[in-house]
N, C-alpha and C positions, 0 to 999 in steps of 0.2 A: 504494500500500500504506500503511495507515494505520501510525504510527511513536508507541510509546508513550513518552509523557513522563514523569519522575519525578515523583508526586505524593504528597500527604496528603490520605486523607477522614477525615471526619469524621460519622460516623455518628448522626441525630438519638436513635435509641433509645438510645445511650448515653452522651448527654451528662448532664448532673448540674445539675439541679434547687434552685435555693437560695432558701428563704424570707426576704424582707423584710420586716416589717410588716402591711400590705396585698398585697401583689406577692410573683411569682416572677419569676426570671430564671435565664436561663443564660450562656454568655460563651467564645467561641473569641480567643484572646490569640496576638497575633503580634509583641508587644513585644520579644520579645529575637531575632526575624531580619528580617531587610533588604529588608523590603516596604512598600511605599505605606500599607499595614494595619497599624492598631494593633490592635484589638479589634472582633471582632462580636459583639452584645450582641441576646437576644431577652427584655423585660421584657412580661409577664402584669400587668394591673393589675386588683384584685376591683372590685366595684360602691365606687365612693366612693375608691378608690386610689389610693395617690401613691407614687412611688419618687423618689432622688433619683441622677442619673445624673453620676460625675463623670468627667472628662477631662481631657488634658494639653495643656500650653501649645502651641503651633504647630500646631492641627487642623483639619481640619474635620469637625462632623458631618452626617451624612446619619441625618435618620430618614424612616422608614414605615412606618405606620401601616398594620399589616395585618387587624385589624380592630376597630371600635368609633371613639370621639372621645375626643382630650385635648385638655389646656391644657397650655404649658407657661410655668414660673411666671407670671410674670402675665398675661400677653400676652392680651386680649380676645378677639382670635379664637382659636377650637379648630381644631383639625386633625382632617380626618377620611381615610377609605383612600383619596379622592380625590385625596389631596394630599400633599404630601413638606413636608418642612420640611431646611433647612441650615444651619449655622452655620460661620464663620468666626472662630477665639480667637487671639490669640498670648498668651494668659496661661491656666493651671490655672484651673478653675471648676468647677461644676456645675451641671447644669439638671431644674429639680423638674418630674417629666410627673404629671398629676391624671386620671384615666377621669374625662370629662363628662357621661356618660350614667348613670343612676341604677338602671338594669335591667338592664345587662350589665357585661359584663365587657370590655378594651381593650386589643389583643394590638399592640406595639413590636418593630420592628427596627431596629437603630442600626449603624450602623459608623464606625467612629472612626480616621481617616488622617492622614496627616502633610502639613502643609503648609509650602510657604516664606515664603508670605506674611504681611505683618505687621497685614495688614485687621483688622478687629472690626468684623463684619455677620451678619446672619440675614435668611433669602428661607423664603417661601412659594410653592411651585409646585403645578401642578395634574397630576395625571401622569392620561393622555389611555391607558388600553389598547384601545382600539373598533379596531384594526386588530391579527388574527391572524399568525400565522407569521411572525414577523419582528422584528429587535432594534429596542426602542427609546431613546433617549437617557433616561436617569432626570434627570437635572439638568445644569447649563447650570455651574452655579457649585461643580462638583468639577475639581479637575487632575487629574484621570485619566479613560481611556472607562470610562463607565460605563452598562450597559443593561438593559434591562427588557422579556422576552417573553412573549406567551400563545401556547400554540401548539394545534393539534389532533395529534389521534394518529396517531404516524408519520410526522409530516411533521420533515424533515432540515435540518440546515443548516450552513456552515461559517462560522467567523467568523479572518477575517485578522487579527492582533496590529497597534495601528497604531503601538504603539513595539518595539521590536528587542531584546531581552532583557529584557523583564519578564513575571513570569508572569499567570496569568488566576487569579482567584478567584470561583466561583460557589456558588451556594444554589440549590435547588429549593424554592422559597415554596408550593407545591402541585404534587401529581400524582407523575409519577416520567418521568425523560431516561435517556439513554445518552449517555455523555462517554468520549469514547475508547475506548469498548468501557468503560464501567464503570458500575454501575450505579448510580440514585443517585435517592431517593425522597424526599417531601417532608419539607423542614428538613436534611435530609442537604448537605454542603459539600463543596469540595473548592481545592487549590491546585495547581494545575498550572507545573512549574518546564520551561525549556529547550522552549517551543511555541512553533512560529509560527501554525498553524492548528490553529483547536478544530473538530471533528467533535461535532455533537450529534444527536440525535431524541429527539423524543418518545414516550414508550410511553402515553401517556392524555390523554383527553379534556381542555382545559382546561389545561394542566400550565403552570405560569408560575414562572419562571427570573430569577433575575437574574446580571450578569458585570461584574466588574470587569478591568482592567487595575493590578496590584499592582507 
């Protein structure tokens, strides 16, 4: 018998829109409770765009590039949705993302965690989805599981917590799941407190997920 857990969604229709400059963005903040998560941040950048993204001392970020190419500040190579980028700070900073491409427009997702380590590094990985139904690793270089799926429609899955009270935080990056029996459509989030196993399916074609452990 499936056993619901206490959660909070986050509903993408009404999340709140803020103009920068060039750029929009939105921002789900977990700064003042007791998760792995700071903040998840989705920055829109227009044709020629830049935002300036800043963060707290002891992090690491994760971005992904969900679609179009950046730079971020000066770094020669761009990033495009083939690819993830990571950082490791132990100091407050910021990092300037530029849209590369001159025709479109260059849609960011960033999450922002807390880390122990005292490292200062940044990695470029290639994230690899040519295999369906099934969780991927996103990156090699975050402290927590973190995964990345595409699934087809209807197909199920459960996923085992592999540390012992912490919760799971997911997004629906496209399509629309079912989490717990809840419904949850694309950009839509959610955090799940007091799980050991997450029950999901898919209701659409394509539908791609990502899950943290928080």
């Amino acid at each position: 018998m499936l056993v619901q857990s206490p959660s909070r969604i986050f509903k993408s229709d009404l999340s709140v829109w803020k103009k920068e400059n060039s750029s929009a963005f939105n921002e789900i903040s977990f700064s003042e409770e007791n998760y792995k998560l700071r903040k998840v941040s989705e920055i829109v950048l227009d044709k020629n765009g830049s935002y300036n993204f800043e963060y707290k001392e002891n992090c690491t970020i994760l971005m992904i590039v969900l679609y179009g190419e950046i730079v971020i500040n000066d770094f020669e190579k761009p990033i495009s949705a083939e690819q993830i980028f990571t950082l490791k700070s132990s100091e407050s900073n910021f990092l300037t993302l530029k849209n590369n491409l001159p025709s479109e427009k260059a849609d960011v997702l960033i999450l922002e965690l807390k880390s122990k380590t005292s490292e200062n590094s940044f990695s470029i990985e290639n994230l690899n989805l040519n295999e369906k139904n099934t969780l991927i690793q996103i990156s090699k270089n975050l402290e927590c599981p973190n995964f990345i799926g595409l699934y087809e429609g209807r197909k199920e899955q459960e996923y085992s917590l592999y540390e012992k009270g912490k919760s799971i935080f997911g997004m629906v990056i496209n399509g629309a799941f079912e989490f717990q029996n809840r419904l949850m459509e694309t950009r839509d989030a959610i955090i799940l407190n007091e799980i050991e196993i997450l029950e999901f399916e898919a209701l659409s074609e394509n539908a791609l997920i990502i899950l943290f452990e928080v």
